[in-house]
mmCIF entry with sequence, helices, sheets and N, C-alpha, C, O atoms, coordinates in Angstrom:
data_MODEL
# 
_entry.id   MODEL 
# 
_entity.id                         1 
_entity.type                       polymer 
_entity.pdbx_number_of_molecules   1 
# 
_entity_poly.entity_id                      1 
_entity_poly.type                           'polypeptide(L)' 
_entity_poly.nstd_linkage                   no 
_entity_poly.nstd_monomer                   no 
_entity_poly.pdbx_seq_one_letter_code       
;(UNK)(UNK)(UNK)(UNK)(UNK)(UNK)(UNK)(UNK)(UNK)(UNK)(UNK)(UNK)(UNK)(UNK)(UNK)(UNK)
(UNK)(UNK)(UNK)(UNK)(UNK)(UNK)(UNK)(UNK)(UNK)(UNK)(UNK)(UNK)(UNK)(UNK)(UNK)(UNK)
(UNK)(UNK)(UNK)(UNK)(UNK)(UNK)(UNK)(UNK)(UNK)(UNK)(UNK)(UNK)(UNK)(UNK)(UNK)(UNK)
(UNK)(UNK)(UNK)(UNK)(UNK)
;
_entity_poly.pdbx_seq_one_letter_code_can   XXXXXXXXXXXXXXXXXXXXXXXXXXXXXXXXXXXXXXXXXXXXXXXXXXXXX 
_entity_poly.pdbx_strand_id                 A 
# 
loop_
_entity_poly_seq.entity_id 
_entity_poly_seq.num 
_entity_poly_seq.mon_id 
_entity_poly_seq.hetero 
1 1  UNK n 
1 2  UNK n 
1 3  UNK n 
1 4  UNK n 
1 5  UNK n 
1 6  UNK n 
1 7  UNK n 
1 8  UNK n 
1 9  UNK n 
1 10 UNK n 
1 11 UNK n 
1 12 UNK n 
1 13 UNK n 
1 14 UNK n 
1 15 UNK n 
1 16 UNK n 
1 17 UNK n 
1 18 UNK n 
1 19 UNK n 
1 20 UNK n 
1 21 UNK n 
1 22 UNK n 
1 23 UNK n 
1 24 UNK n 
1 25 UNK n 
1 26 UNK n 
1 27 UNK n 
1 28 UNK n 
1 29 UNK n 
1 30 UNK n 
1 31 UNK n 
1 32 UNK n 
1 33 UNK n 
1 34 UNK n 
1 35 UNK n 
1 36 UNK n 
1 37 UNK n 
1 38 UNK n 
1 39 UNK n 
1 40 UNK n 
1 41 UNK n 
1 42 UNK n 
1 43 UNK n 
1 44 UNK n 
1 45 UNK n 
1 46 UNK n 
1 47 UNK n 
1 48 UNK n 
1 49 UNK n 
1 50 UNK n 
1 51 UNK n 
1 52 UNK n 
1 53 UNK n 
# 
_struct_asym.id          A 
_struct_asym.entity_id   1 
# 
loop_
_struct_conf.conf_type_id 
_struct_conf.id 
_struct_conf.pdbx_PDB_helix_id 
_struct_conf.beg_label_comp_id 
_struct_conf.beg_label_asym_id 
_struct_conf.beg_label_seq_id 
_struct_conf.pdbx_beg_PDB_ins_code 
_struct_conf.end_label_comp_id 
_struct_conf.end_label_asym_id 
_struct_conf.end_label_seq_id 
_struct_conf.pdbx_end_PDB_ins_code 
_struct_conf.beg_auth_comp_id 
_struct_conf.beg_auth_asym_id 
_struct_conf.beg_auth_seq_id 
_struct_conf.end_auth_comp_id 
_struct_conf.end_auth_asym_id 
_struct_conf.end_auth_seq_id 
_struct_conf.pdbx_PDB_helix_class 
_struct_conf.details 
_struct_conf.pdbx_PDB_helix_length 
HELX_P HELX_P1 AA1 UNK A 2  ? UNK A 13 ? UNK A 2  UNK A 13 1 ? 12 
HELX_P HELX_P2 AA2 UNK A 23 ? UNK A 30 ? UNK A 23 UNK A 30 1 ? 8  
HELX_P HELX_P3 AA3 UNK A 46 ? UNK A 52 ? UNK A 46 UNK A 52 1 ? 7  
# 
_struct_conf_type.id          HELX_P 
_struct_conf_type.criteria    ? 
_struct_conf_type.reference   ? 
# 
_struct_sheet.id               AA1 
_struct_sheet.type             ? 
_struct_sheet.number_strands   2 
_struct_sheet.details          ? 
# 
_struct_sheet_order.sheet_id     AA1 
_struct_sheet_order.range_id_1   1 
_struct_sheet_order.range_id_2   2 
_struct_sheet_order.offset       ? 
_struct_sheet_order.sense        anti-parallel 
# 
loop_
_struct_sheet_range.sheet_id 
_struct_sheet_range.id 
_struct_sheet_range.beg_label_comp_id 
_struct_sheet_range.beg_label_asym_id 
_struct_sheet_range.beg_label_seq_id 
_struct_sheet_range.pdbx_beg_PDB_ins_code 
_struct_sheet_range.end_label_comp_id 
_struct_sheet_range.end_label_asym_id 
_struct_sheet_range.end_label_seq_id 
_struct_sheet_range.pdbx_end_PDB_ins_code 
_struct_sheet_range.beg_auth_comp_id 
_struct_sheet_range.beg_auth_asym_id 
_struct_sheet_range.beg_auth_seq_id 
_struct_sheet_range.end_auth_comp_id 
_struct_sheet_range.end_auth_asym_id 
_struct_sheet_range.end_auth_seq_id 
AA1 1 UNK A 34 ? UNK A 35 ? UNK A 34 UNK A 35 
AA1 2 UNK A 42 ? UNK A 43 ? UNK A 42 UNK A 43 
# 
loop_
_atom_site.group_PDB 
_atom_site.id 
_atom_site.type_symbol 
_atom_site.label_atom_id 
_atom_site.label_alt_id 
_atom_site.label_comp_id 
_atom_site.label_asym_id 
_atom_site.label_entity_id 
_atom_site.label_seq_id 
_atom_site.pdbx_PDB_ins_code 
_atom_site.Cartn_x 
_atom_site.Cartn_y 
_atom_site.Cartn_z 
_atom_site.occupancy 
_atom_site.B_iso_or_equiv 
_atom_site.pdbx_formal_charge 
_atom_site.auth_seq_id 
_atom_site.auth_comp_id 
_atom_site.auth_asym_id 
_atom_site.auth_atom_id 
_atom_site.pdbx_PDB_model_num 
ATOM 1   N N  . UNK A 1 1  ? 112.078 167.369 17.959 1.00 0.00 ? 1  UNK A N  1 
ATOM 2   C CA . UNK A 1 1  ? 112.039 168.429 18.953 1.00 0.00 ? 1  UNK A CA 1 
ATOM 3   C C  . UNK A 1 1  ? 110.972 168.136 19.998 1.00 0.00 ? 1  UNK A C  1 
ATOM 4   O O  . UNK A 1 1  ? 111.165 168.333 21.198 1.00 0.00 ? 1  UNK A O  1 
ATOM 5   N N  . UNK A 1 2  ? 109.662 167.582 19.414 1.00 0.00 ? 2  UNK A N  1 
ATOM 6   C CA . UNK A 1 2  ? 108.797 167.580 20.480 1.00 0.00 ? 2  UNK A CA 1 
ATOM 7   C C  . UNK A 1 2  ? 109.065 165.907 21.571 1.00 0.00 ? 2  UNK A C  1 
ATOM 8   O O  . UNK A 1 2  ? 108.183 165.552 22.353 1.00 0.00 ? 2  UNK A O  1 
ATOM 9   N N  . UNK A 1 3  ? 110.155 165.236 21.429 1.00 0.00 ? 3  UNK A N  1 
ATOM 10  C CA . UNK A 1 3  ? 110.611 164.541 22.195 1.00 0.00 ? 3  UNK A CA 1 
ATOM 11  C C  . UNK A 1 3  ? 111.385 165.360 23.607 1.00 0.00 ? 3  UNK A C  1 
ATOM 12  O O  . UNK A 1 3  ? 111.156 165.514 24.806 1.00 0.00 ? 3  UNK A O  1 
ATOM 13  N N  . UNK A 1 4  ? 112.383 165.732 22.633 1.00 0.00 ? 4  UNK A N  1 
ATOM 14  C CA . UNK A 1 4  ? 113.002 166.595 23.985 1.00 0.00 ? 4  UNK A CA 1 
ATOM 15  C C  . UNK A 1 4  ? 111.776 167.404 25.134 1.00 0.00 ? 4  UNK A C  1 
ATOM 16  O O  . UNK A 1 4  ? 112.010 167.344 26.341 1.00 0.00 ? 4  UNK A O  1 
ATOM 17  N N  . UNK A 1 5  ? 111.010 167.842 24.829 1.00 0.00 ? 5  UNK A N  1 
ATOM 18  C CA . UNK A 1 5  ? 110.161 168.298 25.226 1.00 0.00 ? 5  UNK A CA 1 
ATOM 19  C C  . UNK A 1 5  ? 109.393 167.713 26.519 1.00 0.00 ? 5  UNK A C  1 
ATOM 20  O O  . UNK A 1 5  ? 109.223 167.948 27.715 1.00 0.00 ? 5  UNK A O  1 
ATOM 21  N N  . UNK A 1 6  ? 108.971 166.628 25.316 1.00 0.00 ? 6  UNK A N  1 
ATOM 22  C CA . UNK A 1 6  ? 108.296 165.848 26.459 1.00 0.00 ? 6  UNK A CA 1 
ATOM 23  C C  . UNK A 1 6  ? 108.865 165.181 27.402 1.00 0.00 ? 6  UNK A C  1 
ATOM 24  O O  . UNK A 1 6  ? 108.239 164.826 28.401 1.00 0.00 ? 6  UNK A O  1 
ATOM 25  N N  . UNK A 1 7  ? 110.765 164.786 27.121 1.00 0.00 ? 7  UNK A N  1 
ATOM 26  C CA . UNK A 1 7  ? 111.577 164.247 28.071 1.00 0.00 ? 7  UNK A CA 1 
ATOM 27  C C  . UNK A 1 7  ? 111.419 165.444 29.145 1.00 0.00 ? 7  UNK A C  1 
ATOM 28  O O  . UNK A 1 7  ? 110.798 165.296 30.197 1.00 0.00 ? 7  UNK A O  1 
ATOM 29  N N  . UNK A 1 8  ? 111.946 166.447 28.826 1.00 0.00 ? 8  UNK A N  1 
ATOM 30  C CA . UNK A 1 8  ? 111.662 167.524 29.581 1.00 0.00 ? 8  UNK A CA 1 
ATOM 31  C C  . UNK A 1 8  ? 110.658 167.700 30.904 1.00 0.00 ? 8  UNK A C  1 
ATOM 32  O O  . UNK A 1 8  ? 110.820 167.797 32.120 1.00 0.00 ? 8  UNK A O  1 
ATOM 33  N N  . UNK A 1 9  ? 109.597 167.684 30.033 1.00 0.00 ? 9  UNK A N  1 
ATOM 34  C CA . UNK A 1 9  ? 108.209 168.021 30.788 1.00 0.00 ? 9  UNK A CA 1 
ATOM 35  C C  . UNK A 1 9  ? 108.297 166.929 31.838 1.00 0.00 ? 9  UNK A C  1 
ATOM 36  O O  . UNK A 1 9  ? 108.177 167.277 33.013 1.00 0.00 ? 9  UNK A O  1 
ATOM 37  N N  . UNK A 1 10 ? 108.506 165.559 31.531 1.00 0.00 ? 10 UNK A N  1 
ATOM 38  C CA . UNK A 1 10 ? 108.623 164.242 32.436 1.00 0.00 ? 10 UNK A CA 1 
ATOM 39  C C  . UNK A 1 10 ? 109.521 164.489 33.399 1.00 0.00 ? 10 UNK A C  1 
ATOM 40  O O  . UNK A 1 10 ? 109.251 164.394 34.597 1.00 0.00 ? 10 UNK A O  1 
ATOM 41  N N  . UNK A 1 11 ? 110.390 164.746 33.047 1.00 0.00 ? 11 UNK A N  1 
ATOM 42  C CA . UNK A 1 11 ? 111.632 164.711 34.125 1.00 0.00 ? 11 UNK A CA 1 
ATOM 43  C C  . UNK A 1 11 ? 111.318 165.887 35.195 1.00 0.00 ? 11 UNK A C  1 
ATOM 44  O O  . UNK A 1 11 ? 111.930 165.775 36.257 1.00 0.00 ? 11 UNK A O  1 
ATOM 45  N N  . UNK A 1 12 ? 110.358 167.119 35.050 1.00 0.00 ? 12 UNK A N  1 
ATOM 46  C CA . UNK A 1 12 ? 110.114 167.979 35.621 1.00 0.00 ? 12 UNK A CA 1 
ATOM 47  C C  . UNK A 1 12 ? 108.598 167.760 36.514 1.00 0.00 ? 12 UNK A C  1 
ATOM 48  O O  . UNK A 1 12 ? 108.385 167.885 37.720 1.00 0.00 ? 12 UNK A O  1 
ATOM 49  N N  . UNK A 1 13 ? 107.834 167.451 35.584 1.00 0.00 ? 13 UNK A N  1 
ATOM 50  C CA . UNK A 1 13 ? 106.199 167.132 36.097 1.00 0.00 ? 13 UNK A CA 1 
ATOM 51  C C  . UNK A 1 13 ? 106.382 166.044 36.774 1.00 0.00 ? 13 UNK A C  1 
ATOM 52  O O  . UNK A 1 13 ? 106.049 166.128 37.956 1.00 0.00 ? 13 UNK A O  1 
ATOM 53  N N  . UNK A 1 14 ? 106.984 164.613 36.274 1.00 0.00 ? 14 UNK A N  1 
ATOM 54  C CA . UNK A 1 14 ? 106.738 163.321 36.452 1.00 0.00 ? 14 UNK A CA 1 
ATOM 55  C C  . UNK A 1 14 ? 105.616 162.386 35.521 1.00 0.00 ? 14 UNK A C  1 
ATOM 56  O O  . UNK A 1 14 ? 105.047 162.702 34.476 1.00 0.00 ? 14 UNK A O  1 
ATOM 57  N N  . UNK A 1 15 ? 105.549 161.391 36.144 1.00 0.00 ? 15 UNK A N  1 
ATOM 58  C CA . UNK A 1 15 ? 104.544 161.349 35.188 1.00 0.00 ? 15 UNK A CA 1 
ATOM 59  C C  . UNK A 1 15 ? 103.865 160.013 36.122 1.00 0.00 ? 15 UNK A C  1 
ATOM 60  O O  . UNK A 1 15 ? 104.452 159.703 37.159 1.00 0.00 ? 15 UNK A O  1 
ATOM 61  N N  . UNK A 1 16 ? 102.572 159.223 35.693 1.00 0.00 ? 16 UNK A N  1 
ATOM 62  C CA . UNK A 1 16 ? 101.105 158.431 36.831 1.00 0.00 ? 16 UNK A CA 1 
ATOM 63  C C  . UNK A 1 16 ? 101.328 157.670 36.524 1.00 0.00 ? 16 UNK A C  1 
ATOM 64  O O  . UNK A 1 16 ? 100.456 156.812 36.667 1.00 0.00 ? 16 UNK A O  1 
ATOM 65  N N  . UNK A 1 17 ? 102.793 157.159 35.746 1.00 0.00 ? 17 UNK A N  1 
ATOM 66  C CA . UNK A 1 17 ? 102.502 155.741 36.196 1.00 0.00 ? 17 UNK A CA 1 
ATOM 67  C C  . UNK A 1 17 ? 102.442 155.065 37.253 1.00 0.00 ? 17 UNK A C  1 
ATOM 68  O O  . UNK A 1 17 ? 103.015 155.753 38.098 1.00 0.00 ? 17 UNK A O  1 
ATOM 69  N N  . UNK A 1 18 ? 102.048 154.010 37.776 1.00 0.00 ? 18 UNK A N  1 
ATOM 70  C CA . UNK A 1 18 ? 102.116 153.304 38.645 1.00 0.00 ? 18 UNK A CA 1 
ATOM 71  C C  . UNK A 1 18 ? 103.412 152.766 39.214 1.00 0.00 ? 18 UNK A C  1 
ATOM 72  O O  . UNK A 1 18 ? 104.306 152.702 38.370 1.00 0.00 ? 18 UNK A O  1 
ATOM 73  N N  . UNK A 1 19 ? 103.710 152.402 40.316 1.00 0.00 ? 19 UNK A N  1 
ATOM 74  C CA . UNK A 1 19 ? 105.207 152.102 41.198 1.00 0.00 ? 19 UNK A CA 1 
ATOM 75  C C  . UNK A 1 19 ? 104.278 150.186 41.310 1.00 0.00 ? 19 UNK A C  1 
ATOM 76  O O  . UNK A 1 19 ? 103.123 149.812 41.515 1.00 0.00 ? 19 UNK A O  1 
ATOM 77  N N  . UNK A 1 20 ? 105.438 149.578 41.072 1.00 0.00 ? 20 UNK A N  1 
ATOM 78  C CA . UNK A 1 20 ? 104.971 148.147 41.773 1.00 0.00 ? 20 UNK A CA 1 
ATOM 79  C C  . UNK A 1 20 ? 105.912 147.485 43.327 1.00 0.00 ? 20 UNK A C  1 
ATOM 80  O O  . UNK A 1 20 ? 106.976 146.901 43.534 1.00 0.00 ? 20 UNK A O  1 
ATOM 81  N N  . UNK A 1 21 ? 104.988 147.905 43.983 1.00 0.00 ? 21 UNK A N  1 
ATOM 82  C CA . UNK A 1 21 ? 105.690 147.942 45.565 1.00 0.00 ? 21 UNK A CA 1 
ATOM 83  C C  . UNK A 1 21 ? 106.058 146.163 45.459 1.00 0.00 ? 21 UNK A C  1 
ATOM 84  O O  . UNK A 1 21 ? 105.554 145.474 44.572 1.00 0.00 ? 21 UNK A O  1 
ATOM 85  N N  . UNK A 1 22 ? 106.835 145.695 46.322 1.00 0.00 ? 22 UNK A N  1 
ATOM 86  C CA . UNK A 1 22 ? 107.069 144.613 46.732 1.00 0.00 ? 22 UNK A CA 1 
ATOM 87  C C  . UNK A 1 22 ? 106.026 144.270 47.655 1.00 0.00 ? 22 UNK A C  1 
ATOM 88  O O  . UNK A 1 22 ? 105.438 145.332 47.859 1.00 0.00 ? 22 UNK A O  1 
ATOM 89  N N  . UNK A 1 23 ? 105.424 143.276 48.388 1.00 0.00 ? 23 UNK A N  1 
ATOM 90  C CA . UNK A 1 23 ? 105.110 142.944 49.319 1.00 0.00 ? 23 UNK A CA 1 
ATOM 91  C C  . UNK A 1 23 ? 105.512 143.286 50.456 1.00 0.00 ? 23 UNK A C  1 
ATOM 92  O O  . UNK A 1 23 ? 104.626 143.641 51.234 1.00 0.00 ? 23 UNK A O  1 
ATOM 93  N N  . UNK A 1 24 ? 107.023 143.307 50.984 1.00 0.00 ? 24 UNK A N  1 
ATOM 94  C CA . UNK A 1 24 ? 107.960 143.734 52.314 1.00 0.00 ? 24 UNK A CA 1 
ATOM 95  C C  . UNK A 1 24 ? 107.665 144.748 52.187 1.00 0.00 ? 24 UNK A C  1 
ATOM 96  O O  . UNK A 1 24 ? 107.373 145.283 53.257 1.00 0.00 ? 24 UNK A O  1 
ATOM 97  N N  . UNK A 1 25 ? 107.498 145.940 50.541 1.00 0.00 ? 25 UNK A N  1 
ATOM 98  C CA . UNK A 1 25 ? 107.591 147.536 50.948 1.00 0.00 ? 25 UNK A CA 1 
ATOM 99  C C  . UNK A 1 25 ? 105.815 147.998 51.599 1.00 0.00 ? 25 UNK A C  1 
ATOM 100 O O  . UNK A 1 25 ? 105.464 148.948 52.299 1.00 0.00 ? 25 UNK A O  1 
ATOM 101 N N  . UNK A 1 26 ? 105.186 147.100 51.121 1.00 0.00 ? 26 UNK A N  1 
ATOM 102 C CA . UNK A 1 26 ? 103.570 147.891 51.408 1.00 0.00 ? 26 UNK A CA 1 
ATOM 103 C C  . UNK A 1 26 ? 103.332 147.184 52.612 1.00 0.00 ? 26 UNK A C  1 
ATOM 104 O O  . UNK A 1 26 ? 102.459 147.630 53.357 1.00 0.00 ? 26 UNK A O  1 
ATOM 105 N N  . UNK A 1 27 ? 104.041 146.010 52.987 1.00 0.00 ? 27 UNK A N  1 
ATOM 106 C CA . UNK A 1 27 ? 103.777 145.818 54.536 1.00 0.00 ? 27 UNK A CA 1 
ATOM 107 C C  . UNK A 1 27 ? 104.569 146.919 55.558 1.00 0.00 ? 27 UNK A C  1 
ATOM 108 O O  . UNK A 1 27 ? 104.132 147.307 56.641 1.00 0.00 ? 27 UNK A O  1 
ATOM 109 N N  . UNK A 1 28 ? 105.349 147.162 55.174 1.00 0.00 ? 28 UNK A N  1 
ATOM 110 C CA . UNK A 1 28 ? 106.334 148.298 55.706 1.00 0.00 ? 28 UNK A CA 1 
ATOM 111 C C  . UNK A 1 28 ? 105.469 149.460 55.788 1.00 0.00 ? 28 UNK A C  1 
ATOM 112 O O  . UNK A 1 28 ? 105.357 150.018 56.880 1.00 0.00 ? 28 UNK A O  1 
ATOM 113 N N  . UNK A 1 29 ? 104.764 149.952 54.648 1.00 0.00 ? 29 UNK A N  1 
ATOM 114 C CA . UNK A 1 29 ? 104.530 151.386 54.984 1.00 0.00 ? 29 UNK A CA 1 
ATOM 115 C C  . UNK A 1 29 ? 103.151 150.937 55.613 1.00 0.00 ? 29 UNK A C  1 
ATOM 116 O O  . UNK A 1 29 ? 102.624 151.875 56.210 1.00 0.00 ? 29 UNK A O  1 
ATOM 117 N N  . UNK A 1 30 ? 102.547 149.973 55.641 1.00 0.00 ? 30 UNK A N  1 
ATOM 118 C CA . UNK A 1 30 ? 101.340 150.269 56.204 1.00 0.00 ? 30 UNK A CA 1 
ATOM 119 C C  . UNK A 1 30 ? 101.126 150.032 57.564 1.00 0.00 ? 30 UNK A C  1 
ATOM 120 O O  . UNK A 1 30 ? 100.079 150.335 58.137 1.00 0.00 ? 30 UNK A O  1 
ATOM 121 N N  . UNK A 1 31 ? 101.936 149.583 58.014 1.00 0.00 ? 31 UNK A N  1 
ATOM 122 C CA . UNK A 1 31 ? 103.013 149.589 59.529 1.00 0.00 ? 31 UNK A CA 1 
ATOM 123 C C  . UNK A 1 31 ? 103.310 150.666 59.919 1.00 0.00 ? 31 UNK A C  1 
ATOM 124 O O  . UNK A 1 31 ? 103.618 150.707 61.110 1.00 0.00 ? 31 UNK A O  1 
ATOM 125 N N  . UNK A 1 32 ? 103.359 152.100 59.063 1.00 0.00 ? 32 UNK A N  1 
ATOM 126 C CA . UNK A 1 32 ? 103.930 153.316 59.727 1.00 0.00 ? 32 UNK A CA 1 
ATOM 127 C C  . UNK A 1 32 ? 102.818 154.122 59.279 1.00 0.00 ? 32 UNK A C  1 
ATOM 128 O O  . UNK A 1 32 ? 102.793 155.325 59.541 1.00 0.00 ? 32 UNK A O  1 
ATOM 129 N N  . UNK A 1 33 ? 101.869 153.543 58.608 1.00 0.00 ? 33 UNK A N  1 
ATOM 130 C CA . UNK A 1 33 ? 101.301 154.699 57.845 1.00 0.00 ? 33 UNK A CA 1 
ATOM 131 C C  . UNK A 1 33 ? 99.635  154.845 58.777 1.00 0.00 ? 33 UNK A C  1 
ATOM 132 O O  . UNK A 1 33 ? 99.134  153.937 59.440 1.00 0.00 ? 33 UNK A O  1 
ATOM 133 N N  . UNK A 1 34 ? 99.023  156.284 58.561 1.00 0.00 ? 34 UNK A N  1 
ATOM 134 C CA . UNK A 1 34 ? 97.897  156.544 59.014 1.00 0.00 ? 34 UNK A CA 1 
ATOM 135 C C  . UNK A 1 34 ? 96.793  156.501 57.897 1.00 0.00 ? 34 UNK A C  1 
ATOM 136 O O  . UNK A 1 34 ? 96.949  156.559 56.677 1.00 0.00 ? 34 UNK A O  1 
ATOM 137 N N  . UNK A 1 35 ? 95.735  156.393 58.567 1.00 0.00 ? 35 UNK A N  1 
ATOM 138 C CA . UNK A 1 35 ? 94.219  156.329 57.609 1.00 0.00 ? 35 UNK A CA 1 
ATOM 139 C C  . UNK A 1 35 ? 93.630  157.754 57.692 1.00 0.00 ? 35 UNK A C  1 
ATOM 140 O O  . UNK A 1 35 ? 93.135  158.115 58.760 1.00 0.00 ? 35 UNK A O  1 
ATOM 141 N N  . UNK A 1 36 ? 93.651  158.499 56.739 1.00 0.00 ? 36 UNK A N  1 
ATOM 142 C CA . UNK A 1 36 ? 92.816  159.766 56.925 1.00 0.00 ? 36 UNK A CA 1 
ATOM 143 C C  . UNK A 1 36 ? 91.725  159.087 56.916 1.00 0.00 ? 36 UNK A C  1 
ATOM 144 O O  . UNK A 1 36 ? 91.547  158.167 56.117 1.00 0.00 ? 36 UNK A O  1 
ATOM 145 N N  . UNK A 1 37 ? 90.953  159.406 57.699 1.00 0.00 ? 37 UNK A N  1 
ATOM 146 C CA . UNK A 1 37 ? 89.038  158.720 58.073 1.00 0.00 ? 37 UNK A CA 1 
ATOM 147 C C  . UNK A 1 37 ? 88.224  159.564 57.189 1.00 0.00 ? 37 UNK A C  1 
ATOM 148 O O  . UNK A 1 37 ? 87.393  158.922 56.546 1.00 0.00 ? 37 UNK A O  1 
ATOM 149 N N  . UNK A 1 38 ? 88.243  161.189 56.924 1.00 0.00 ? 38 UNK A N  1 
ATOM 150 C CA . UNK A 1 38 ? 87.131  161.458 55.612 1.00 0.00 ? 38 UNK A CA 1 
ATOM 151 C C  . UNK A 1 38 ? 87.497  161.352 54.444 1.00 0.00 ? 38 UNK A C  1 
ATOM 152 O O  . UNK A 1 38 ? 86.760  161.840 53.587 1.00 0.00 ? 38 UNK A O  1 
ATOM 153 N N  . UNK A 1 39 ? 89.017  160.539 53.940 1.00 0.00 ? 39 UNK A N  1 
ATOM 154 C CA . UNK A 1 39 ? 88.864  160.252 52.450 1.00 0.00 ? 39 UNK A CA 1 
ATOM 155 C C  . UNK A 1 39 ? 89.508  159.079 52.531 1.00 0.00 ? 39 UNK A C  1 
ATOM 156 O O  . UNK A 1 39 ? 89.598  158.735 51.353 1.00 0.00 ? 39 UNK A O  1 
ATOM 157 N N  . UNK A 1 40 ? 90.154  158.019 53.376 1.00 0.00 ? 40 UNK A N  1 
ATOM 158 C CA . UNK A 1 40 ? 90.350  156.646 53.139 1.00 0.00 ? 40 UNK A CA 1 
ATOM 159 C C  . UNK A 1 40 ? 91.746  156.606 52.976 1.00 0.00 ? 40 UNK A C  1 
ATOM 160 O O  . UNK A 1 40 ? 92.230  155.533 53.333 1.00 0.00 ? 40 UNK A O  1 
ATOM 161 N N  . UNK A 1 41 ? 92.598  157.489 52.521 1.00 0.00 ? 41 UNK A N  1 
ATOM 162 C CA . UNK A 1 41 ? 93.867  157.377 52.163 1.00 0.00 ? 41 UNK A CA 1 
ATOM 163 C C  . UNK A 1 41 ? 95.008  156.978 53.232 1.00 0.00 ? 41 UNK A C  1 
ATOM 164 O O  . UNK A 1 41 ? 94.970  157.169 54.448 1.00 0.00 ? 41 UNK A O  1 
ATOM 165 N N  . UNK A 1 42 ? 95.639  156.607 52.766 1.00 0.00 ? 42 UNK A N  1 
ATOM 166 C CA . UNK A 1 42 ? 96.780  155.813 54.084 1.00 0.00 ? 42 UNK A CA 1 
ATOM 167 C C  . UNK A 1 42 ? 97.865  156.968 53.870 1.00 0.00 ? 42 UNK A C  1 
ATOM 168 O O  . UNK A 1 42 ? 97.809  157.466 52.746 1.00 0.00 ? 42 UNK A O  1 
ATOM 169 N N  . UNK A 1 43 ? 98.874  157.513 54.750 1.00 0.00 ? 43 UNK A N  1 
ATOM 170 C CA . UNK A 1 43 ? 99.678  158.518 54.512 1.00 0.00 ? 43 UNK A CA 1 
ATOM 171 C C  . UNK A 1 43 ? 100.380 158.370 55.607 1.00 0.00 ? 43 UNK A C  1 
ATOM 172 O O  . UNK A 1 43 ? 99.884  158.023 56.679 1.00 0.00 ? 43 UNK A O  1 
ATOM 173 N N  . UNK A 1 44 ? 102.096 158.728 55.343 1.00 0.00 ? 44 UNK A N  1 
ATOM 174 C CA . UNK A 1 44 ? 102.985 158.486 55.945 1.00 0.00 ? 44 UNK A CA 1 
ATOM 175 C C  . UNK A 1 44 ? 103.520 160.216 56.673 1.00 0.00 ? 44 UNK A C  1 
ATOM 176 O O  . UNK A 1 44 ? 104.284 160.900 55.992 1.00 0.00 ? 44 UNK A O  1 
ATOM 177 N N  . UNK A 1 45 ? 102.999 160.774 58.126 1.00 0.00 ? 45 UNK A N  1 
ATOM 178 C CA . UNK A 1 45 ? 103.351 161.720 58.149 1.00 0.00 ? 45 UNK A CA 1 
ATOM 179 C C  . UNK A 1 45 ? 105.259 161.698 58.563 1.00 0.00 ? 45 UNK A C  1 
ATOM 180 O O  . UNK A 1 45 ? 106.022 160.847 58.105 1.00 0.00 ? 45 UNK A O  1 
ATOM 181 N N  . UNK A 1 46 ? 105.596 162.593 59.300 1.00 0.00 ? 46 UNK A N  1 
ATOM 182 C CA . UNK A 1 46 ? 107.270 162.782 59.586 1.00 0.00 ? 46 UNK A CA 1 
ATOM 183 C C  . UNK A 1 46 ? 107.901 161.562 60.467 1.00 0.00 ? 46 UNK A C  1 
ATOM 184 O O  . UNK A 1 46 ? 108.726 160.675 60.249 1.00 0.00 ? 46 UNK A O  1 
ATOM 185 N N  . UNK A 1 47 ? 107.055 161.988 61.628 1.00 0.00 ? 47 UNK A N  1 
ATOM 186 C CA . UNK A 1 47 ? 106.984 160.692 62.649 1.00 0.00 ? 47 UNK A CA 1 
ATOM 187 C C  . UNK A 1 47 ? 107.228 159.275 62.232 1.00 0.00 ? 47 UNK A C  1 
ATOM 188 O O  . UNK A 1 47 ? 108.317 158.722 62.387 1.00 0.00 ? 47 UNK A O  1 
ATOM 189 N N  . UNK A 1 48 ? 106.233 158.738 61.726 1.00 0.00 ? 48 UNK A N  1 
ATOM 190 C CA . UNK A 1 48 ? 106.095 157.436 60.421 1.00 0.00 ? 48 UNK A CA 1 
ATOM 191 C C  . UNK A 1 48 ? 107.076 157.146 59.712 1.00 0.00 ? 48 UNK A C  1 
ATOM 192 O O  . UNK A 1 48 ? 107.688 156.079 59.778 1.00 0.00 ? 48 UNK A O  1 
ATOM 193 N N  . UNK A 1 49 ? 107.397 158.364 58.727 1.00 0.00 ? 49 UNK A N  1 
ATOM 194 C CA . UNK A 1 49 ? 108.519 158.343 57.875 1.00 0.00 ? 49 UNK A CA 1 
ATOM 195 C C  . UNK A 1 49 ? 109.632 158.148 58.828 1.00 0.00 ? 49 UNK A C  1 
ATOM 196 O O  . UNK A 1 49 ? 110.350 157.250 58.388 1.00 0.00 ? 49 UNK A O  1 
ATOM 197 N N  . UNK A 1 50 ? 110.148 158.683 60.126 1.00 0.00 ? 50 UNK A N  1 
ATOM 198 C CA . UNK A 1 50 ? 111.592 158.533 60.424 1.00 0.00 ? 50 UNK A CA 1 
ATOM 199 C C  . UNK A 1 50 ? 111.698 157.100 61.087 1.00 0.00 ? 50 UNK A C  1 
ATOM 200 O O  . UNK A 1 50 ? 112.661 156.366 60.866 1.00 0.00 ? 50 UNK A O  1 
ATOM 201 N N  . UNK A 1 51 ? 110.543 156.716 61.994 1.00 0.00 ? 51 UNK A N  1 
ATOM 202 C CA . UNK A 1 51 ? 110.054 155.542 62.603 1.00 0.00 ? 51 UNK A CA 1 
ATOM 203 C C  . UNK A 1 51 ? 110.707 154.544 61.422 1.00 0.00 ? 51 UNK A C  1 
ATOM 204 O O  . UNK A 1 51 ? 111.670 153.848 61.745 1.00 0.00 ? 51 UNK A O  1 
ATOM 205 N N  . UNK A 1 52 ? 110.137 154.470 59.934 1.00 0.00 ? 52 UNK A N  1 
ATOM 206 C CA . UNK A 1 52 ? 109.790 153.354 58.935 1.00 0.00 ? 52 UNK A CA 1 
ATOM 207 C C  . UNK A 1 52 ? 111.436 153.357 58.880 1.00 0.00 ? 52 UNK A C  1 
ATOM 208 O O  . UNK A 1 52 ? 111.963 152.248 58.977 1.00 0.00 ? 52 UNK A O  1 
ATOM 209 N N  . UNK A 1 53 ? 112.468 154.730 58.703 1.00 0.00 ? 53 UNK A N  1 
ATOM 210 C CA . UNK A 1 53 ? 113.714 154.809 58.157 1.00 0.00 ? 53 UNK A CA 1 
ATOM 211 C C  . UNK A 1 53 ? 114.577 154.127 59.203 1.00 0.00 ? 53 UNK A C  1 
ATOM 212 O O  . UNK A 1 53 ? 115.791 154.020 59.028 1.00 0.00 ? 53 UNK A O  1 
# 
């Protein structure tokens, strides 16, 4: 029972694993993507996203 569960919970929460981008995909997004300057993070707003699509 506590499988289903946790299939559950996964399929709903998700879960941290890590994604292993290709090379072409992280040159891609970092081509569309912005640097927030007070925390470092790279982020793809709407613009970016339809640009990258």
């Amino acid at each position: 029972m506590a499988s289903a569960v946790e299939a559950v919970k996964e399929k709903l929460v998700g879960t941290e694993e890590g994604v292993e981008l290709t090379a072409q995909t992280r040159s891609e997004f970092f081509k569309h993507a912005k640097k927030d300057e007070e925390t470092g993070v790279y982020y793809m707003d709407e613009e970016g996203f339809v640009d990258a699509m």
